[in-house]
PDB file of N, CA, C and O in Angstrom:
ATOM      1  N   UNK A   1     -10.133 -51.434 -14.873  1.00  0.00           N
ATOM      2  CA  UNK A   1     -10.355 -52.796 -14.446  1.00  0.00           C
ATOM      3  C   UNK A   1     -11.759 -52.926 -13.866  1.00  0.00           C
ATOM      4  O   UNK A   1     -12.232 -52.017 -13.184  1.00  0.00           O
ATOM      5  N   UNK A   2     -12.378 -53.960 -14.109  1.00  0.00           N
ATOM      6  CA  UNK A   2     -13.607 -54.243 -14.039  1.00  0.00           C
ATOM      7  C   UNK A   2     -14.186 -54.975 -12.527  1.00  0.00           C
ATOM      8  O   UNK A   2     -15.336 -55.245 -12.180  1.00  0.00           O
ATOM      9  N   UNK A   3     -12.700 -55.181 -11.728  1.00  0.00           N
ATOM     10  CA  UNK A   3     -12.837 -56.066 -10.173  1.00  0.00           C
ATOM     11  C   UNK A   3     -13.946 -57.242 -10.805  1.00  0.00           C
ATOM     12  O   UNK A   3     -15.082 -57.442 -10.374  1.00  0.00           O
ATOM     13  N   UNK A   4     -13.502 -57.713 -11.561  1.00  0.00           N
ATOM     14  CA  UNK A   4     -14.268 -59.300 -11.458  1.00  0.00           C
ATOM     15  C   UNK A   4     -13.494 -60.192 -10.793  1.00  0.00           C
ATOM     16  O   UNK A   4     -12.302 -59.927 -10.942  1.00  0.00           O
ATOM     17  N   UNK A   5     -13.692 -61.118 -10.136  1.00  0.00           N
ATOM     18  CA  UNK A   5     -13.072 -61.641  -9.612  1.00  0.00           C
ATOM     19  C   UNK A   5     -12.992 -63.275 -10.647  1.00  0.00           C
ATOM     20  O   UNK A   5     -14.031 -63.476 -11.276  1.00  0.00           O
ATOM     21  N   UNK A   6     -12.048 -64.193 -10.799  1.00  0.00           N
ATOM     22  CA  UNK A   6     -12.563 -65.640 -11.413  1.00  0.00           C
ATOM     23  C   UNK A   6     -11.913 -66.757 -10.175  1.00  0.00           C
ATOM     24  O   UNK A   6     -11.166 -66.490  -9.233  1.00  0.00           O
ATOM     25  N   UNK A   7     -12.437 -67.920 -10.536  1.00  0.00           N
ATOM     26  CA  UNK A   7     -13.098 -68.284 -11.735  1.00  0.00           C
ATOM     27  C   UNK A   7     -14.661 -67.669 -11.776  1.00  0.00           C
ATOM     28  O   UNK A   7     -15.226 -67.971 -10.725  1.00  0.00           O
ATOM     29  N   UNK A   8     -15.499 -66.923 -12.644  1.00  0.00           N
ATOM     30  CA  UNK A   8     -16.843 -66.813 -12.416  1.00  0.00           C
ATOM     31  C   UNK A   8     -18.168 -67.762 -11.819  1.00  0.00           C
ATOM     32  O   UNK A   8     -19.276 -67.401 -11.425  1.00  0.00           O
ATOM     33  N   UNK A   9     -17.579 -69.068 -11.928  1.00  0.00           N
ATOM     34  CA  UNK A   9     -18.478 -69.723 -11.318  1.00  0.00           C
ATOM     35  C   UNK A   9     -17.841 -70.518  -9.982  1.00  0.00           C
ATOM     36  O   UNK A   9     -16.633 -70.737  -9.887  1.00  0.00           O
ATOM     37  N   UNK A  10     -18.511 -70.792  -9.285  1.00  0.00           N
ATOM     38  CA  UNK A  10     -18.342 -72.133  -8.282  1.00  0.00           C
ATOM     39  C   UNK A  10     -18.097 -73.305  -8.764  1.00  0.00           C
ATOM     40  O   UNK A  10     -18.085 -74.235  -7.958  1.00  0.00           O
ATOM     41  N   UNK A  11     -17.906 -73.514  -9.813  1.00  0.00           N
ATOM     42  CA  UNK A  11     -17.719 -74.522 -10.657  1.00  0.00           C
ATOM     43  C   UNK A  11     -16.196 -75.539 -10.689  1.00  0.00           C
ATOM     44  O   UNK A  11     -15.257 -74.921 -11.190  1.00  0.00           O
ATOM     45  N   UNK A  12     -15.839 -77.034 -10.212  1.00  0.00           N
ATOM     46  CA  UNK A  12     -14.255 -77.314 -10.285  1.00  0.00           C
ATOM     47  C   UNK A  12     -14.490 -78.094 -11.186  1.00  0.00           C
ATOM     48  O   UNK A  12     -15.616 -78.526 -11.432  1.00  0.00           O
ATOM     49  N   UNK A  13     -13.249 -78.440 -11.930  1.00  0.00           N
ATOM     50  CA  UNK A  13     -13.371 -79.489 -13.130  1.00  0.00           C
ATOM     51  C   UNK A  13     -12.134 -79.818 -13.063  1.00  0.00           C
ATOM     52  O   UNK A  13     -11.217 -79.040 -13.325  1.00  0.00           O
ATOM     53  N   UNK A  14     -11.901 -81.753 -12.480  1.00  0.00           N
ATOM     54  CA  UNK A  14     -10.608 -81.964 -13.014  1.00  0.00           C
ATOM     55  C   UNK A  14      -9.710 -82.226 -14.343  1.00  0.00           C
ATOM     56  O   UNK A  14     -10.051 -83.132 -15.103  1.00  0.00           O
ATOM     57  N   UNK A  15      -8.875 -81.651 -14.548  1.00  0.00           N
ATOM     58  CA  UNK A  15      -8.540 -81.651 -15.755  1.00  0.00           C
ATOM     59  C   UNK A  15      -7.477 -82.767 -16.327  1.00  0.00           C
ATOM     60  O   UNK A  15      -7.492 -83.534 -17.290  1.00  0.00           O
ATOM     61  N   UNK A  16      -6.304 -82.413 -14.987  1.00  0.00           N
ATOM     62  CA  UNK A  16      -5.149 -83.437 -14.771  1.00  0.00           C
ATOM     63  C   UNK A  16      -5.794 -84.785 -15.434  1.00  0.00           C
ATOM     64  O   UNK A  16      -7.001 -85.011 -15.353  1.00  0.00           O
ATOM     65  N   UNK A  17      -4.699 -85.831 -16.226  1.00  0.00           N
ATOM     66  CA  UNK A  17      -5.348 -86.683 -16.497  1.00  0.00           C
ATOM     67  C   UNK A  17      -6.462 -86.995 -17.953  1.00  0.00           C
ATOM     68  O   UNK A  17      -6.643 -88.064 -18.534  1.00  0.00           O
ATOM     69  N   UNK A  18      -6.903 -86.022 -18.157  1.00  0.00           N
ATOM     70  CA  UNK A  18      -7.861 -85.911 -19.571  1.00  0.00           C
ATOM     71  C   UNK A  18      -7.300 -85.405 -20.502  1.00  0.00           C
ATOM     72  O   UNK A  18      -6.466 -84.500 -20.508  1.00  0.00           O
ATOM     73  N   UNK A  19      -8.027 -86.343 -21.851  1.00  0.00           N
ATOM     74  CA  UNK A  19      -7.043 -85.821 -22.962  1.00  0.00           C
ATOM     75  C   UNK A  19      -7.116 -84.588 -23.579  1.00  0.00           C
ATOM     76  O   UNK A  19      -8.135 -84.131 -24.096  1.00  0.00           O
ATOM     77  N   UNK A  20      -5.813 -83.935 -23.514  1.00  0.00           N
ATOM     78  CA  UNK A  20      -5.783 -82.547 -24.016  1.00  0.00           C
ATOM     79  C   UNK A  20      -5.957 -81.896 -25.316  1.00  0.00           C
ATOM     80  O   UNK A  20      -5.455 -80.845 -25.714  1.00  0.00           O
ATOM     81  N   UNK A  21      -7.037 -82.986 -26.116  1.00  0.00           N
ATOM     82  CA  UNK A  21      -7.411 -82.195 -27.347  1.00  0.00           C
ATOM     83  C   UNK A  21      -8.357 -81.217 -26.597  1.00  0.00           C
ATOM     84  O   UNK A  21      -8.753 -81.318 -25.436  1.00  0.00           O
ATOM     85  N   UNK A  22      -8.653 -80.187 -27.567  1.00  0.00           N
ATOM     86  CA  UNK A  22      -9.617 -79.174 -27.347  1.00  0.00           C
ATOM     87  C   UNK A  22     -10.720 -79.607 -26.749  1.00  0.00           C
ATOM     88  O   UNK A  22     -11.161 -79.697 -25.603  1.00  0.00           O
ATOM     89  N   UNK A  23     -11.058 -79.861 -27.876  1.00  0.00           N
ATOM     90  CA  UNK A  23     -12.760 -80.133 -28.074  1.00  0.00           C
ATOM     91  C   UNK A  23     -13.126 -81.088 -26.895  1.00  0.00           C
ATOM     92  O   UNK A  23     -14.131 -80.912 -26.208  1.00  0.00           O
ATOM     93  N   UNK A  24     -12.058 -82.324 -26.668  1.00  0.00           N
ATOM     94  CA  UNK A  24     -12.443 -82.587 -25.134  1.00  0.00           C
ATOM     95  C   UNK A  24     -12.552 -81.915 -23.752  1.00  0.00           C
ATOM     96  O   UNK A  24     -13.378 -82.212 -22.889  1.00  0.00           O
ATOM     97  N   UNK A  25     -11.477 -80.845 -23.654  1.00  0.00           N
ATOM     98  CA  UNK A  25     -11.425 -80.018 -22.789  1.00  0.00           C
ATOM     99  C   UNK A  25     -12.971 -79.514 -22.911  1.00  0.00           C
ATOM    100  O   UNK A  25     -13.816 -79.931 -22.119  1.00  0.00           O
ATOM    101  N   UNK A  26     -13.174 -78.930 -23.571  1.00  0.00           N
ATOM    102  CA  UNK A  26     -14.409 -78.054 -23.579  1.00  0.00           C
ATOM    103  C   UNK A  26     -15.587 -79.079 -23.246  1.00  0.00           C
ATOM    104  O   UNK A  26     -16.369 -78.971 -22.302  1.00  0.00           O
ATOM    105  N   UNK A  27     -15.574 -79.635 -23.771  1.00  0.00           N
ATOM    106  CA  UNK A  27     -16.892 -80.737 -23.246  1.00  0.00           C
ATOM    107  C   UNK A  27     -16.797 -81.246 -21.967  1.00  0.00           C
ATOM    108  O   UNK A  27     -17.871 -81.464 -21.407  1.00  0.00           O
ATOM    109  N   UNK A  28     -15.888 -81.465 -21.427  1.00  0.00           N
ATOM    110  CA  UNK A  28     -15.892 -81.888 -20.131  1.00  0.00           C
ATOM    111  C   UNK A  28     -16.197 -80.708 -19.441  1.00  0.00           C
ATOM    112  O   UNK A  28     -16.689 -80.835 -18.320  1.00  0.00           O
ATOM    113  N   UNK A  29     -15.928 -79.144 -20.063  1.00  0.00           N
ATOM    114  CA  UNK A  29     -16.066 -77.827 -18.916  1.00  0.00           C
ATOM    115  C   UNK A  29     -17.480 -77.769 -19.177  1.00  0.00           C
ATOM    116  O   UNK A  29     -18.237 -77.681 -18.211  1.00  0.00           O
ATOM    117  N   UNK A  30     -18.019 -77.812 -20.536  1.00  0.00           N
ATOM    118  CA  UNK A  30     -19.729 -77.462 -20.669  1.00  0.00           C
ATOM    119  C   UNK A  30     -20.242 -78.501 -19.763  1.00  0.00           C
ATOM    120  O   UNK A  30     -21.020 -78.048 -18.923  1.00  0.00           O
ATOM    121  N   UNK A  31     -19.946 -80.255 -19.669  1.00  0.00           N
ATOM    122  CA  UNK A  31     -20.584 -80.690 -19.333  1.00  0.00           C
ATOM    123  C   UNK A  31     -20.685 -80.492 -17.408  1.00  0.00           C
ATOM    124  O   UNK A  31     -21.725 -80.632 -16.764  1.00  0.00           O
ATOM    125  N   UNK A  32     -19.729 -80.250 -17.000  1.00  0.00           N
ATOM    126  CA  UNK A  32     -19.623 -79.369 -15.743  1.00  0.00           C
ATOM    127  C   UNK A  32     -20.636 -78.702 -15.481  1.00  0.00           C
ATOM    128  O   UNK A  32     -21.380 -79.165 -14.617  1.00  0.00           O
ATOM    129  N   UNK A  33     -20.963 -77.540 -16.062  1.00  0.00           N
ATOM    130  CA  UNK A  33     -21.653 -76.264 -15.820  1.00  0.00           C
ATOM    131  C   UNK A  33     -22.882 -76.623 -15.816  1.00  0.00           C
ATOM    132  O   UNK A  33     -23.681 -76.285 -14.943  1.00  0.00           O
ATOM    133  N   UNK A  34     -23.321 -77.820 -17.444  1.00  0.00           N
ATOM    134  CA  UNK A  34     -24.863 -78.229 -16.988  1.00  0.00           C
ATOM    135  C   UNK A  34     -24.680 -79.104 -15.777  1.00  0.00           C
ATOM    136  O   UNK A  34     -25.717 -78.726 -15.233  1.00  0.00           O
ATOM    137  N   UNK A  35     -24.383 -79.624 -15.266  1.00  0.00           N
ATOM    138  CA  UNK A  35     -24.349 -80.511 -14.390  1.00  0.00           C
ATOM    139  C   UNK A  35     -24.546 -79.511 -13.072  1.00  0.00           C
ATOM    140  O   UNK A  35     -25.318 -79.910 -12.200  1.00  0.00           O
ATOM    141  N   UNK A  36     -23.927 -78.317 -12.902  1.00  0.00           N
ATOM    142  CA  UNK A  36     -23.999 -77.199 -11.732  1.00  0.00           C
ATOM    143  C   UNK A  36     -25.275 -76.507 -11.912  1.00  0.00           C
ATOM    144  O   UNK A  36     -25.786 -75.819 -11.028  1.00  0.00           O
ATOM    145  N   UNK A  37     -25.809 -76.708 -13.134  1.00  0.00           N
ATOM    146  CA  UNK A  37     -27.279 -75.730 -13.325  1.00  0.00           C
ATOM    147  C   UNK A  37     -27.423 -74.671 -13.786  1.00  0.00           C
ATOM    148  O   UNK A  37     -28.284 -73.808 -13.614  1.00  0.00           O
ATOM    149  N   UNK A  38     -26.226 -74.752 -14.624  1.00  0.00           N
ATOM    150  CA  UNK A  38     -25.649 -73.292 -15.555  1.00  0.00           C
ATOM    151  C   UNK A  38     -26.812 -73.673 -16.706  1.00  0.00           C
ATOM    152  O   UNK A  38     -27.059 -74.815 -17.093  1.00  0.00           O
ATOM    153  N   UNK A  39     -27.447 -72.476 -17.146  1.00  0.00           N
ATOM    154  CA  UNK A  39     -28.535 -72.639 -18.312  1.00  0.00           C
ATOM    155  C   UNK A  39     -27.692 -72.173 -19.508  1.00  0.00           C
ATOM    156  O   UNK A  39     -26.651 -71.566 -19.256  1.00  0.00           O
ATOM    157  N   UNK A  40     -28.022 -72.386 -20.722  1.00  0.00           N
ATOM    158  CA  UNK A  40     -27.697 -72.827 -21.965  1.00  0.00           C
ATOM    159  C   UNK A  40     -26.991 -71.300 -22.654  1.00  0.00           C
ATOM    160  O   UNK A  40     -25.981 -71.177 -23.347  1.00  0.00           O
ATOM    161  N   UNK A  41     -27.615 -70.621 -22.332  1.00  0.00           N
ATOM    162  CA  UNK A  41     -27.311 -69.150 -23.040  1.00  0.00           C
ATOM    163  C   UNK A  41     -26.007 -68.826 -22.312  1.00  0.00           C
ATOM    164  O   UNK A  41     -25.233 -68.070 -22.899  1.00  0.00           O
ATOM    165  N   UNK A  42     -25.658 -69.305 -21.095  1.00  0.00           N
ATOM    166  CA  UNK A  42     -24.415 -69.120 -19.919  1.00  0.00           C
ATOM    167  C   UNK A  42     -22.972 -70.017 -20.689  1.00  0.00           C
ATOM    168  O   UNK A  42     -21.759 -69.823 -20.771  1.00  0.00           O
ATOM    169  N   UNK A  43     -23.990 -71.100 -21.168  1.00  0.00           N
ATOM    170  CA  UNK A  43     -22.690 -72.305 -21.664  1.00  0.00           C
ATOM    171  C   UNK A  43     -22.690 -72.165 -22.805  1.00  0.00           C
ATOM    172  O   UNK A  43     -21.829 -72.941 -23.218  1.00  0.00           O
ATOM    173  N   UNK A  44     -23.233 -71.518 -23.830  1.00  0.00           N
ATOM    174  CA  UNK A  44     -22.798 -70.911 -25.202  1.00  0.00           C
ATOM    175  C   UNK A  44     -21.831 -69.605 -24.990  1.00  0.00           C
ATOM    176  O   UNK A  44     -20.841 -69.561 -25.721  1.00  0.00           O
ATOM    177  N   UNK A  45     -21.951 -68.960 -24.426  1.00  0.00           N
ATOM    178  CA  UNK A  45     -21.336 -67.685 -24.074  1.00  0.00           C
ATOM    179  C   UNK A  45     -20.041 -68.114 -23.735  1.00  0.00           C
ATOM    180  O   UNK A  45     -19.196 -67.707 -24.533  1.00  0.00           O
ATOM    181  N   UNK A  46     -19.571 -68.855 -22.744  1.00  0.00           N
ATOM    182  CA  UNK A  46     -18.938 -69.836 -22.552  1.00  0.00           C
ATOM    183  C   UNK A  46     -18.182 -70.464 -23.878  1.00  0.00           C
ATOM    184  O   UNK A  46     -16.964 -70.393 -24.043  1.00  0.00           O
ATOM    185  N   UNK A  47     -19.075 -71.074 -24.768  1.00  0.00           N
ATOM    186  CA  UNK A  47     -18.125 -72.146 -25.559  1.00  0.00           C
ATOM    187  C   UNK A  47     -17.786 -70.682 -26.950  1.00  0.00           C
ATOM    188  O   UNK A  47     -16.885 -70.887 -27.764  1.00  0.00           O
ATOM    189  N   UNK A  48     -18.261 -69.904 -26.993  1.00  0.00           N
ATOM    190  CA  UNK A  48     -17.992 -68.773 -27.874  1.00  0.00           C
ATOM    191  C   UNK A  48     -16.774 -68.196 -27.678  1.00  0.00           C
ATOM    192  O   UNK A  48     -16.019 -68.093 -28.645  1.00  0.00           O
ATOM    193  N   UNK A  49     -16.307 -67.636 -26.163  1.00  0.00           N
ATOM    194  CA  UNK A  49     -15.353 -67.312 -25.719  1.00  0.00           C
ATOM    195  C   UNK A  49     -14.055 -68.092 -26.147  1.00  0.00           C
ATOM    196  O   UNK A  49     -13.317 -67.836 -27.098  1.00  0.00           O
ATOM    197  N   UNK A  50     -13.951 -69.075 -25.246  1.00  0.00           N
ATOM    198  CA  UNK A  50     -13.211 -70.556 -25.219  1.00  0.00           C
ATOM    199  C   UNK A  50     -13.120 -70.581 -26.872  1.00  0.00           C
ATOM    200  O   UNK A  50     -12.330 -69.783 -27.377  1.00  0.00           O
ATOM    201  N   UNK A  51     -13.840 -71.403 -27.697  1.00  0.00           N
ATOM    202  CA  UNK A  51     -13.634 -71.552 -28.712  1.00  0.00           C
ATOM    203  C   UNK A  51     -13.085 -70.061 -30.032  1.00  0.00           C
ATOM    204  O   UNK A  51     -12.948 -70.227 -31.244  1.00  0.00           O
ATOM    205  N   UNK A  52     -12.904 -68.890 -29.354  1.00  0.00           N
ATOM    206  CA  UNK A  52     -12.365 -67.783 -30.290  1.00  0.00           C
ATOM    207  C   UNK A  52     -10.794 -67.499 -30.191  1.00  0.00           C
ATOM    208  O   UNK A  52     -10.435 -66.343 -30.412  1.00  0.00           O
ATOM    209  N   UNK A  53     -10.163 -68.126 -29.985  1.00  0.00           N
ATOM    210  CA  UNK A  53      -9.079 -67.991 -29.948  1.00  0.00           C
ATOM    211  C   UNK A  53      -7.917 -69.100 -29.969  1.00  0.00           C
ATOM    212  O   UNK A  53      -8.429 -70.146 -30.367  1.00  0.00           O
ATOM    213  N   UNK A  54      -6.724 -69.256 -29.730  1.00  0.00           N
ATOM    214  CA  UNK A  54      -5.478 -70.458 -29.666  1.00  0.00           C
ATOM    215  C   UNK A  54      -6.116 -71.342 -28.393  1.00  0.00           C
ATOM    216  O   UNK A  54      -7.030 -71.173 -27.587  1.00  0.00           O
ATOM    217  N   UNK A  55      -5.409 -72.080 -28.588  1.00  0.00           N
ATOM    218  CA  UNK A  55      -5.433 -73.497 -27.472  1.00  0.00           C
ATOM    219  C   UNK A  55      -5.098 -72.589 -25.779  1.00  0.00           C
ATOM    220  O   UNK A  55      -5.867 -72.846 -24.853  1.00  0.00           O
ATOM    221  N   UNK A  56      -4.268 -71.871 -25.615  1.00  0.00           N
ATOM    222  CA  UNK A  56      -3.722 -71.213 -24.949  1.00  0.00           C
ATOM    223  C   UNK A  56      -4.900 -70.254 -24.547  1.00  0.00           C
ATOM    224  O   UNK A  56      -5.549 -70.311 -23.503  1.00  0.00           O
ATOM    225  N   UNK A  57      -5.039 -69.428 -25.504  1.00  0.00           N
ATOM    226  CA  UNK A  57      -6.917 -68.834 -24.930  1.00  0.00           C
ATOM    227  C   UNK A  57      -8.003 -69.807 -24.257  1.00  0.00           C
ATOM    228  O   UNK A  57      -8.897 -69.553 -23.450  1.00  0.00           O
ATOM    229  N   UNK A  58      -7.625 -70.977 -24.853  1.00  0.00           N
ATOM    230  CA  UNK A  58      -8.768 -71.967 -24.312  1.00  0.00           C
ATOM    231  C   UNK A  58      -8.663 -71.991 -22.866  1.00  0.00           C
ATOM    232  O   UNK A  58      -9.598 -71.918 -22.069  1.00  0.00           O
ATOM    233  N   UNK A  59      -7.189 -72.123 -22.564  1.00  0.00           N
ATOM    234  CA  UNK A  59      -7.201 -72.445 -21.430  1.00  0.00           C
ATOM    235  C   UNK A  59      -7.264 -71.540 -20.687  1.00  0.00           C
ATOM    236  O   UNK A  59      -7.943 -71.649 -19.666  1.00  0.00           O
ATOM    237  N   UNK A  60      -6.626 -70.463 -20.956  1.00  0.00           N
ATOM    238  CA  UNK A  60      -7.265 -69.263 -20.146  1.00  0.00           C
ATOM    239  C   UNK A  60      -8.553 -69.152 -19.545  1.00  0.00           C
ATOM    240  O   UNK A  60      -9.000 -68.915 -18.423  1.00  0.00           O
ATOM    241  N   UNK A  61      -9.121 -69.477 -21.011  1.00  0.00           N
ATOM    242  CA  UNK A  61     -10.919 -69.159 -21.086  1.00  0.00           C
ATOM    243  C   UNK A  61     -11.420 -69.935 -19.700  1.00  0.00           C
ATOM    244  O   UNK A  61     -12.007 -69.334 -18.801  1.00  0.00           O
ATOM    245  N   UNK A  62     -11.205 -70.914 -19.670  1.00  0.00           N
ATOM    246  CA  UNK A  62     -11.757 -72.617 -18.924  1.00  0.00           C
ATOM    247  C   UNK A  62     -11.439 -71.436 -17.499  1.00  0.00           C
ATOM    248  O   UNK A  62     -12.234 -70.766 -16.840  1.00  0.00           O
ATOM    249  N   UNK A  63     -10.107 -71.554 -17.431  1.00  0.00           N
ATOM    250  CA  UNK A  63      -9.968 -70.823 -16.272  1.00  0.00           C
ATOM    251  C   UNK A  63     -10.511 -69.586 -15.517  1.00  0.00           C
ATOM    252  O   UNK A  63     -10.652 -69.495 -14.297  1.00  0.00           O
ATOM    253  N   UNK A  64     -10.837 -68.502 -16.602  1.00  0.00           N
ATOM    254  CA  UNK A  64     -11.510 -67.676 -15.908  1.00  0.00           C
ATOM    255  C   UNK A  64     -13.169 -68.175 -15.600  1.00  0.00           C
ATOM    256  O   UNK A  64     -13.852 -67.341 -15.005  1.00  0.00           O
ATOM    257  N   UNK A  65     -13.702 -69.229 -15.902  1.00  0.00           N
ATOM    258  CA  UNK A  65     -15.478 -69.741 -15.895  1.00  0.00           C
ATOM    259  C   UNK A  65     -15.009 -70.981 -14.664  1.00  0.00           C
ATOM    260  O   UNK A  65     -15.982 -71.152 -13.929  1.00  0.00           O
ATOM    261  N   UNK A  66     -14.045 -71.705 -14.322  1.00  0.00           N
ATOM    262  CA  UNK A  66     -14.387 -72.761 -13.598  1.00  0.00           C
ATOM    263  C   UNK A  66     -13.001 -72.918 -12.585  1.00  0.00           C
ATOM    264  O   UNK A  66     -12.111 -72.084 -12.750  1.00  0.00           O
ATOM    265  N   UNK A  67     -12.879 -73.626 -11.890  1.00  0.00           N
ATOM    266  CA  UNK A  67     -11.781 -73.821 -10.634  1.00  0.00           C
ATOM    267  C   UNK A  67     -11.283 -75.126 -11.622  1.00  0.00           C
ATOM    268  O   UNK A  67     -12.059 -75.952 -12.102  1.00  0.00           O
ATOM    269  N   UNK A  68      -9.644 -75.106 -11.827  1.00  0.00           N
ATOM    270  CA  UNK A  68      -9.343 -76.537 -12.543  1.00  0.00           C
ATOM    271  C   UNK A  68      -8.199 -76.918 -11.169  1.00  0.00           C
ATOM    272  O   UNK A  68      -7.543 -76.359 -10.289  1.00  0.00           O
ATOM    273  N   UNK A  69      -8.565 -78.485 -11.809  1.00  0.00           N
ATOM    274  CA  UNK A  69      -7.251 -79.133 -10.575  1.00  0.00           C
ATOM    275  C   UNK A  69      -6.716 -79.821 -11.747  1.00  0.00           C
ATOM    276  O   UNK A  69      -5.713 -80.527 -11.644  1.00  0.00           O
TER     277      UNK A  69
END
């Protein structure tokens, strides 16, 4: 085990409420991160992750990069 701790960033994003297609999810988390001052190579890495796997990975993914309510 690697002791990382998540979410990796300081980052919250409410989720409750937004529509649960993907591709929205994810845009609302990228648009988060630029908004926190996350640079571009951080939020590709990011949408690479997130986007490699089921809906269910997604959400994982979101979760280990940001705090969701």
């Amino acid at each position: 085990m690697s002791g990382q701790t998540y979410p990796v960033t300081n980052v919250t994003v409410r989720l409750v409420g937004t529509d649960g297609n993907a591709f929205a999810l994810l845009g609302k988390v990228r648009q988060a991160l630029r908004r926190a001052g996350y640079d571009a190579g951080f939020i590709e890495q990011f949408t690479k992750e997130a986007m490699a796997g089921s809906y269910d990975e997604l959400l994982a993914c979101i979760m280990r990069y940001v705090n969701v309510k």
